[in-house]
C-alpha positions as CSV (number, residue, x, y, z in Angstrom):
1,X,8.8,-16.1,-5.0
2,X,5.3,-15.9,-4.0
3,X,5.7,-17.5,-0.3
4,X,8.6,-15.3,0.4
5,X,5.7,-13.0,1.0
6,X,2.2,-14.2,1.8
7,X,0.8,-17.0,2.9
8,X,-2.3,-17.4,0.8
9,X,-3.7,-14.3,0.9
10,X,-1.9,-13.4,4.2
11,X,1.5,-11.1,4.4
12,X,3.9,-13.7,6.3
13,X,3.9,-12.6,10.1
14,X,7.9,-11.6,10.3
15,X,6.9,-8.2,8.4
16,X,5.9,-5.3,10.5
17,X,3.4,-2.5,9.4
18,X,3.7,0.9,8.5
19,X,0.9,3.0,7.5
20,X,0.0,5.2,4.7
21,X,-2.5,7.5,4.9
22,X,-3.7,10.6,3.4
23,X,-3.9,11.7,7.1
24,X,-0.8,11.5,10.1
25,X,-2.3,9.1,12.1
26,X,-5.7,7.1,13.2
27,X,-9.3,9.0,12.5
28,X,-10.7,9.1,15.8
29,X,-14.9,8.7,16.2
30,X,-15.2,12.7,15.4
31,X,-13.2,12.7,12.5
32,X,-14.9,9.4,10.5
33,X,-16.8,11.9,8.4
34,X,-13.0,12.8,6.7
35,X,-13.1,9.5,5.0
36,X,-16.7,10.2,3.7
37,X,-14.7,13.7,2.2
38,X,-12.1,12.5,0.3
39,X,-12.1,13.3,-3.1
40,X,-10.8,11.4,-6.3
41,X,-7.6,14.0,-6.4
42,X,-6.9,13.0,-2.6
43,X,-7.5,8.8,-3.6
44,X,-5.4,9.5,-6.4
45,X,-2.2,10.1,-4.1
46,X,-2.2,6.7,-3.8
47,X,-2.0,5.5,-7.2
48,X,1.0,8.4,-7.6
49,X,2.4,6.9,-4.7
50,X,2.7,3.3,-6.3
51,X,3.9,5.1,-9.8
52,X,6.5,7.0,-8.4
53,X,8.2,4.0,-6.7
54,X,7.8,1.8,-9.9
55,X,10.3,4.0,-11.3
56,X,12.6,3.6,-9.1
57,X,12.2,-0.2,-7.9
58,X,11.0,-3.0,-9.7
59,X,7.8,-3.5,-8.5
60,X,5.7,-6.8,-9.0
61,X,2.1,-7.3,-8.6
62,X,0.7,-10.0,-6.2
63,X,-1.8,-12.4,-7.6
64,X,-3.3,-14.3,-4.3
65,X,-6.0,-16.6,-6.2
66,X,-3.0,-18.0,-8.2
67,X,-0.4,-17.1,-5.8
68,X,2.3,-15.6,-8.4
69,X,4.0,-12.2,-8.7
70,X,4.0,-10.8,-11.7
71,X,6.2,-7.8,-13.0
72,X,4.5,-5.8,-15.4
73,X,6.3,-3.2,-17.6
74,X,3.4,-0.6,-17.0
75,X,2.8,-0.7,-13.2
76,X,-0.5,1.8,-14.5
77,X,-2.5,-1.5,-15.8
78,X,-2.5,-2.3,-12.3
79,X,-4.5,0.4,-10.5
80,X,-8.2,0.4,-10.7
81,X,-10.1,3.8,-11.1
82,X,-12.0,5.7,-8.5
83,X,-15.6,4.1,-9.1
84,X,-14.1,0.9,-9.4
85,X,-12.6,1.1,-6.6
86,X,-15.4,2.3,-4.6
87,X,-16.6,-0.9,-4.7
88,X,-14.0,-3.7,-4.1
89,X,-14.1,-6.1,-1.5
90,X,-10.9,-7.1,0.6
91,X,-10.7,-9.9,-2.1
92,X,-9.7,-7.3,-5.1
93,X,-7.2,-4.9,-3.1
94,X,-4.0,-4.6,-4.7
95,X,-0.8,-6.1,-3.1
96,X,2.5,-5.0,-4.6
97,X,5.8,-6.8,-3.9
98,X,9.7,-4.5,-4.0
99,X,12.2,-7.6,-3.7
100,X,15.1,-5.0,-4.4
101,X,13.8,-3.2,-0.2
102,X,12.0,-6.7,0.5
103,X,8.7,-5.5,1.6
104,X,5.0,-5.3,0.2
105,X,2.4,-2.5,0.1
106,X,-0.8,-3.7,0.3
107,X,-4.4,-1.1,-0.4
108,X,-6.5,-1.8,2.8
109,X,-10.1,-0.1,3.4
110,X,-10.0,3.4,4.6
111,X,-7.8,5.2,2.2
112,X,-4.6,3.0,4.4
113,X,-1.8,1.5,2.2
114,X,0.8,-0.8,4.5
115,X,4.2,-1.3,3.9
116,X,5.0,-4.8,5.2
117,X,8.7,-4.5,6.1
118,X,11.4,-6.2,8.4
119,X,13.0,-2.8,10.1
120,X,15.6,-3.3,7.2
121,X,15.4,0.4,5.7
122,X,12.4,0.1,3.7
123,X,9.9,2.9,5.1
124,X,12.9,4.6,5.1
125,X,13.6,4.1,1.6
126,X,10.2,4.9,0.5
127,X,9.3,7.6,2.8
128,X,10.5,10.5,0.3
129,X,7.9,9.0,-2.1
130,X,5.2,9.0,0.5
131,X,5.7,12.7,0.9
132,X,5.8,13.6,-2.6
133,X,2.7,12.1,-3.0
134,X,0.8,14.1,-0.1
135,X,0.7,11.3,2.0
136,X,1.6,10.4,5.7
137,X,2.9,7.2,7.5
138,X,2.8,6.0,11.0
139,X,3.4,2.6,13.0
140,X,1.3,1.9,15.7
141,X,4.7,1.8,18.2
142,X,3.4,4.1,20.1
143,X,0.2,2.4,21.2
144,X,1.8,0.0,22.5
């Protein structure tokens, strides 16, 4: 199931990104000191985020160093706490696989989830979560 997805540690190039965000679009130069602001009840939106849709979807957790997905009953034992998380490299970020909208949400630096999706009503499906959570998602469509 693994390859369905990623490619080594790479979301397969046929998915197209959506972004999550606690804010509605990208920080420009005089807004960087935002991400310096956020607080652990704003990086916690996130982790609600991810909770919220486990119990709706099944929602399996992406292991790139063995490449395997793995469903766990408690999508919890996944999420890392606030320090912790302060200090992960690219390496550590959690990747999250919903075969049910076929699509993966993957935790990126600056307080950005994606979803990796194929236009197939996915973001759509999810965007309800997303607001509950207090957070915001954007393409970049319109940059280009």
């Amino acid at each position: 199931m693994y390859d369905k997805y990623f490619t080594e540690w790479e979301v397969l190039p046929e998915f197209q990104p959506e972004y999550v965000s606690l804010w509605s679009d990208w920080l420009g130069k005089e807004q960087l000191h935002l991400i310096d602001e956020v607080t652990e009840q704003e990086w916690e939106r996130f982790n609600l985020l991810i909770d919220l849709i486990s119990k709706h979807y099944k929602i399996g957790f992406a292991n790139c160093a063995n490449e395997t997905i793995s469903f766990p009953s408690k999508i919890k034992s996944t999420f890392s706490s606030y320090s912790d998380s302060m200090k992960k490299d690219a390496a550590s970020f959690s990747k999250y696989v919903l075969p049910e909208l076929d699509c993966v949400i993957t935790e990126e630096w600056d307080y950005t989830y994606i979803i990796w999706h194929k236009n197939n009503g996915a973001v759509e499906a999810l965007s309800s979560y997303i607001t509950h959570s207090k957070l915001r998602h954007f393409s970049n469509k319109m940059l280009a």
